[in-house]
C-alpha positions as CSV (number, residue, x, y, z in Angstrom):
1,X,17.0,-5.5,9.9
2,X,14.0,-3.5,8.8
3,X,12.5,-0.6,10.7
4,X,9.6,-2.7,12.6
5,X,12.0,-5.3,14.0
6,X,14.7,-2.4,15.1
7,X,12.0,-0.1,16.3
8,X,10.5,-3.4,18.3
9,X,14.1,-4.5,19.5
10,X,14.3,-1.0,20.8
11,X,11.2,-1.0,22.6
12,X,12.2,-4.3,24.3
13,X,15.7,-2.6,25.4
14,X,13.5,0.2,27.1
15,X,13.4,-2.3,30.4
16,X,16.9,-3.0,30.6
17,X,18.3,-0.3,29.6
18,X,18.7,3.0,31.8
19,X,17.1,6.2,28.9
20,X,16.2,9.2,30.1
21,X,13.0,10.0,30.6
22,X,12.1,12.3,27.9
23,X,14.4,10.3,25.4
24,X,12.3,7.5,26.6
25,X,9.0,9.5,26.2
26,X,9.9,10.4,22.8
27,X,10.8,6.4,21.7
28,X,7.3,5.6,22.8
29,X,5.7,8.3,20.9
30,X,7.8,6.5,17.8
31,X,6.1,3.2,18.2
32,X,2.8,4.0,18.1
33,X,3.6,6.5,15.3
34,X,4.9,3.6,13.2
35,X,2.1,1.1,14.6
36,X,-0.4,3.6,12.8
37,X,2.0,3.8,9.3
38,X,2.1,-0.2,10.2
39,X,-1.9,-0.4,9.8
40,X,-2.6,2.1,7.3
41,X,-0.1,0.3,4.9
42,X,-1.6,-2.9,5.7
43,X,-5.3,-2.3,5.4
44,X,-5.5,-3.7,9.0
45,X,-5.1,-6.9,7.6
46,X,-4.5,-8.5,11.3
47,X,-8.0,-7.7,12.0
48,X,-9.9,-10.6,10.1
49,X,-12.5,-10.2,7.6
50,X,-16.4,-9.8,9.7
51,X,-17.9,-7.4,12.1
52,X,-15.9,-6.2,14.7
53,X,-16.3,-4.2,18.7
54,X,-13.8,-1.8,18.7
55,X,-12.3,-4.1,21.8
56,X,-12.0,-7.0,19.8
57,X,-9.8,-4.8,17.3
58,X,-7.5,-3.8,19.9
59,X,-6.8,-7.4,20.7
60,X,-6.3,-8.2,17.1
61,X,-3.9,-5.6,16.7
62,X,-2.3,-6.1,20.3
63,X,-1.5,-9.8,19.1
64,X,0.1,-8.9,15.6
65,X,2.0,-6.0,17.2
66,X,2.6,-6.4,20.9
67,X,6.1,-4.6,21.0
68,X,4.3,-1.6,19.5
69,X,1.3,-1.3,21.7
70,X,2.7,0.0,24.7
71,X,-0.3,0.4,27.7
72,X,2.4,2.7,29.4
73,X,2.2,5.6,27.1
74,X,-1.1,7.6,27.5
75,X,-3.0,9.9,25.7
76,X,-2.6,13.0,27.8
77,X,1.1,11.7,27.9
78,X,1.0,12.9,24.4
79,X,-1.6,16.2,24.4
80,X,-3.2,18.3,26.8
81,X,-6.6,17.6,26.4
82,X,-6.0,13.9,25.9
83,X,-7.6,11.1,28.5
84,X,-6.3,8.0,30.3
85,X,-6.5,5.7,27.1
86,X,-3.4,4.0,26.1
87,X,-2.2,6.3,23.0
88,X,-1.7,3.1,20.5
89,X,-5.4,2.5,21.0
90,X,-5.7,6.3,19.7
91,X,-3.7,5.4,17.1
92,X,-5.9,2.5,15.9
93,X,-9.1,4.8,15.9
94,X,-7.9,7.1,14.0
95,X,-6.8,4.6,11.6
96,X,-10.1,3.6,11.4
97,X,-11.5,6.8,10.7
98,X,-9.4,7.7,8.4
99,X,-10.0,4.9,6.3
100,X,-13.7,4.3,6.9
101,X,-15.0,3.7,3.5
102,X,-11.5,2.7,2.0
103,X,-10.2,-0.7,1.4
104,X,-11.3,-2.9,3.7
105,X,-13.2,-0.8,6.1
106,X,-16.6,-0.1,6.5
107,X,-19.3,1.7,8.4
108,X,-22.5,1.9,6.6
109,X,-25.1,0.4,7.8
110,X,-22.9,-1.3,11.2
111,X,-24.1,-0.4,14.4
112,X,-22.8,1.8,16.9
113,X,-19.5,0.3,18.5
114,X,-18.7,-2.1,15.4
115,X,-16.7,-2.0,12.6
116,X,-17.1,-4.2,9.4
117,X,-13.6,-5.4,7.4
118,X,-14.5,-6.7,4.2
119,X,-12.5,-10.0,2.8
120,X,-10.2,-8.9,-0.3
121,X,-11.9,-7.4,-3.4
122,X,-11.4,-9.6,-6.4
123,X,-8.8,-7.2,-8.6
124,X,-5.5,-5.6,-7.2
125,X,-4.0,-2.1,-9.4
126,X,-0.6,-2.8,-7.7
127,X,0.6,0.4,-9.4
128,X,-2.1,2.6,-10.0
129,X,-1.1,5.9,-10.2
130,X,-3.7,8.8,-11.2
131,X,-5.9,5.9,-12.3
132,X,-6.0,7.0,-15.7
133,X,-6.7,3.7,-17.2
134,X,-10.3,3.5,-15.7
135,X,-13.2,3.8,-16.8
136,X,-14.6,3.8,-12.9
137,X,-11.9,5.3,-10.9
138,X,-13.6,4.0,-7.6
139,X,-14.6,0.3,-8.9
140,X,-16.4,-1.1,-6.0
141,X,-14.4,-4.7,-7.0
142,X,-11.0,-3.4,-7.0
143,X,-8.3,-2.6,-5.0
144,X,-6.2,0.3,-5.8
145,X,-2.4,0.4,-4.5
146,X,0.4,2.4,-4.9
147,X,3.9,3.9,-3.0
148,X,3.2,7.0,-2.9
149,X,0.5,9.7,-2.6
150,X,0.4,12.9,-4.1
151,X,-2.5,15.3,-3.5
152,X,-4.8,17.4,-6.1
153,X,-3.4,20.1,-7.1
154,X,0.1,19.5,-6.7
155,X,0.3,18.4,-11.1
156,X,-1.3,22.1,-11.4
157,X,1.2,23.7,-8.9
158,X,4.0,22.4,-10.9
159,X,3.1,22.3,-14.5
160,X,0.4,24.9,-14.6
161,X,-2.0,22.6,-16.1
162,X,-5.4,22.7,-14.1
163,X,-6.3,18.8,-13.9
164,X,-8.0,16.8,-11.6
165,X,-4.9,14.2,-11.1
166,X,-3.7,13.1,-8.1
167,X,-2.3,9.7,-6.6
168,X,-5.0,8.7,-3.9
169,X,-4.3,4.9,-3.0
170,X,-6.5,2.5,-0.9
171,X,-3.2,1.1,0.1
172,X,1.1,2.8,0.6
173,X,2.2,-0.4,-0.7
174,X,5.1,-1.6,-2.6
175,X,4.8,-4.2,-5.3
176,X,7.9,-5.9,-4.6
177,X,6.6,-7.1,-1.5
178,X,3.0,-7.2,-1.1
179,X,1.0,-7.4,2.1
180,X,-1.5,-9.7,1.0
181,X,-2.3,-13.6,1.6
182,X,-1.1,-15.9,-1.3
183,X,-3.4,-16.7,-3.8
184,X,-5.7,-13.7,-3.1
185,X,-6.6,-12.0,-6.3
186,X,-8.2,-13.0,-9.5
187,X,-7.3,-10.2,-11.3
188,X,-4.4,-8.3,-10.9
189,X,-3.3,-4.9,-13.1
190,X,0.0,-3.7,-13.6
191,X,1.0,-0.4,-15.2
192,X,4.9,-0.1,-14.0
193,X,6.8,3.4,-14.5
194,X,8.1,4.3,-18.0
195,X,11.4,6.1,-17.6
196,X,14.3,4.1,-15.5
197,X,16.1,7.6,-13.9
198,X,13.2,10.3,-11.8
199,X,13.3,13.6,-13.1
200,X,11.0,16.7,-13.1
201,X,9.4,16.1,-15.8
202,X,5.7,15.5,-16.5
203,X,5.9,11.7,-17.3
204,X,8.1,10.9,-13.8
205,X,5.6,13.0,-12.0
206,X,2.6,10.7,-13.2
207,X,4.0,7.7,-13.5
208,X,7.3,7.6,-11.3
209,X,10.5,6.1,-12.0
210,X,11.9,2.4,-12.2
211,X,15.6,3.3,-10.8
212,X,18.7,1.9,-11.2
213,X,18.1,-1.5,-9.8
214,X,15.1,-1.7,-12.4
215,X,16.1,-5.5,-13.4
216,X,15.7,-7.2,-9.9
217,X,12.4,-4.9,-8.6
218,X,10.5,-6.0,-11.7
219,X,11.5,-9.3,-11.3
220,X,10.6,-9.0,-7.5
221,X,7.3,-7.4,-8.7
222,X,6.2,-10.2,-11.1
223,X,6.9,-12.9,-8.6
224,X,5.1,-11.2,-6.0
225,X,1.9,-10.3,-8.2
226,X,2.2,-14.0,-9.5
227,X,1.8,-15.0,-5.6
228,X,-1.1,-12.6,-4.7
229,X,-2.9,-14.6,-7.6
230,X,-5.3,-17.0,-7.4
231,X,-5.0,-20.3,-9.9
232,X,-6.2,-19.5,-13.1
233,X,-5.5,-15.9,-12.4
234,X,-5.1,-12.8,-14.7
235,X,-2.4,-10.5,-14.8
236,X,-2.6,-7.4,-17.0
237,X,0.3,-6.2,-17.9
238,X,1.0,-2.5,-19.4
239,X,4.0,-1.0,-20.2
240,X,5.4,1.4,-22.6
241,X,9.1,1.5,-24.1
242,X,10.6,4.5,-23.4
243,X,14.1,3.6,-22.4
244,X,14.0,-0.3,-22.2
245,X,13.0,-2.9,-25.6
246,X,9.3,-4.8,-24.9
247,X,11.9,-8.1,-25.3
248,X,13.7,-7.2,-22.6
249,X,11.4,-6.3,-20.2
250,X,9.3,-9.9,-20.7
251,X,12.8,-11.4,-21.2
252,X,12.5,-11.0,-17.3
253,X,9.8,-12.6,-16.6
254,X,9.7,-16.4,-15.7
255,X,6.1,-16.9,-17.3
256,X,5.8,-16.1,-21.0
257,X,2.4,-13.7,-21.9
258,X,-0.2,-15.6,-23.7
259,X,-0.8,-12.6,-26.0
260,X,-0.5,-9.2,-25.9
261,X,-1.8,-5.6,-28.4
262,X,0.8,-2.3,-29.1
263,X,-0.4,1.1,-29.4
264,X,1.5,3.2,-31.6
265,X,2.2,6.4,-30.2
266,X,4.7,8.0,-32.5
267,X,8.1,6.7,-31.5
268,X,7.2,4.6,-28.6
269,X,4.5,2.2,-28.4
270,X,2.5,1.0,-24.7
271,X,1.9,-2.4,-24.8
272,X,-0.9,-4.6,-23.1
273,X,0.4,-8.4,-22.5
274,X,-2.0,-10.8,-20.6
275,X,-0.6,-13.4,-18.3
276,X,-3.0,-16.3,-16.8
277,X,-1.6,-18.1,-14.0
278,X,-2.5,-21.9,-15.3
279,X,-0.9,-24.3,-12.7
């Protein structure tokens, strides 16, 4: 069982179930935290592409999530100085300010009261790190995903390098199991982790770590990317041999590359392969 469906199986147990109040004060307060990780990490993808009153995005996201919008739960339940709104619909505003201008969202130029949610842009980075590939960091045609964040500053705080990196996603997603439609990109780039086990050192900290079930999640990762794309499709494939042979990393792969270019880079080479989806 994942978290939503045994945070929403909780929720439901909260009317037949005898709780404490406070305990039960405190599950509530868990729902609609996890409602607002729920939309962030989804790009609000239950609210449909057009221009939106901020009422008609409380009944999209009421519909997709009704276990975790509870009307019962109030903002001054939660703060002081908070009013009679239902907290979840807090929640969703501060979703959407926080990711005004990011992904899907968008502002400029909409009226007062509205909200515009752009239809998905044409290329995915489903691991893009520090970006360090691009040329345009913030291409206005591309979606830029990863698992984790990590803020400016923190590659300085360790290494004592002053750079500009950092790990600032559009989307907290994980490749192995995308939250996007089938058949949704054109273009999709994919610049997995190097090394298999995390360590402290400067390439884990950019790039991450594969981990010990390496095998299945890249599998899991190529089918997934191969669904996101549309027919006739490109993937992009980077990938640089550090600890596992090139053959054995496309010996995984259902769909052989049509060609591909090495770098050499001393001992180890990163490899570009390009995969079209041709159905």
């Amino acid at each position: 069982m994942n978290g939503r469906h045994r945070m929403e199986q909780e929720a439901c147990c909260c009317d037949t179930v005898s709780f404490d109040p406070l305990m039960l004060m405190e599950l509530k307060k868990d729902l609609t935290s996890y409602l607002q990780k729920q939309l962030v990490e989804s790009d609000m993808r239950c609210v449909p592409d057009g221009i939106h009153s901020l009422q008609a995005i409380y009944d999209h996201v009421k519909e997709k999530y009704p276990e975790l919008c509870n009307d019962g739960l109030l903002c001054r339940d939660v703060c002081d100085d908070g009013d009679s709104q239902p907290e979840w619909q807090h929640r969703v505003r501060t979703v959407l300010s926080s990711r005004k201008g990011k992904g899907r969202i968008n502002k400029e130029g909409i009226e007062k009261g509205q909200w515009q949610f752009l239809p998905p842009k044409l290329i995915l980075d489903a691991c893009c790190g520090g970006r360090m590939m691009w040329f345009e960091k913030q291409h206005p045609n591309a979606t830029y995903m990863d698992i984790r964040a990590v803020e400016p500053g923190a590659f300085e705080a360790r290494f004592g390098q002053k750079t500009s990196w950092a790990v600032q996603p559009d989307i907290l997603g994980d490749y192995r199991d995308m939250d996007f439609e089938d058949e949704t990109f054109e273009m999709v780039v994919w610049d997995i982790p190097h090394k298999l086990k995390p360590d402290k050192g400067l390439i884990t900290m950019k790039y991450g770590a594969l981990g010990t079930n390496w095998q299945e999640d890249t599998q899991k990762g190529f089918n997934e990317i191969w669904r996101v794309l549309k027919p006739g499709g490109v993937l992009l494939f980077k990938y640089a041999d550090l600890e596992v042979k090139v053959s054995e990393m496309l010996g995984l792969f259902p769909v052989k590359p049509l060609f591909g270019t090495v770098t050499k880079k001393g001992v180890n080479n990163t490899y570009w392969f390009c995969f079209k989806k041709i159905e």
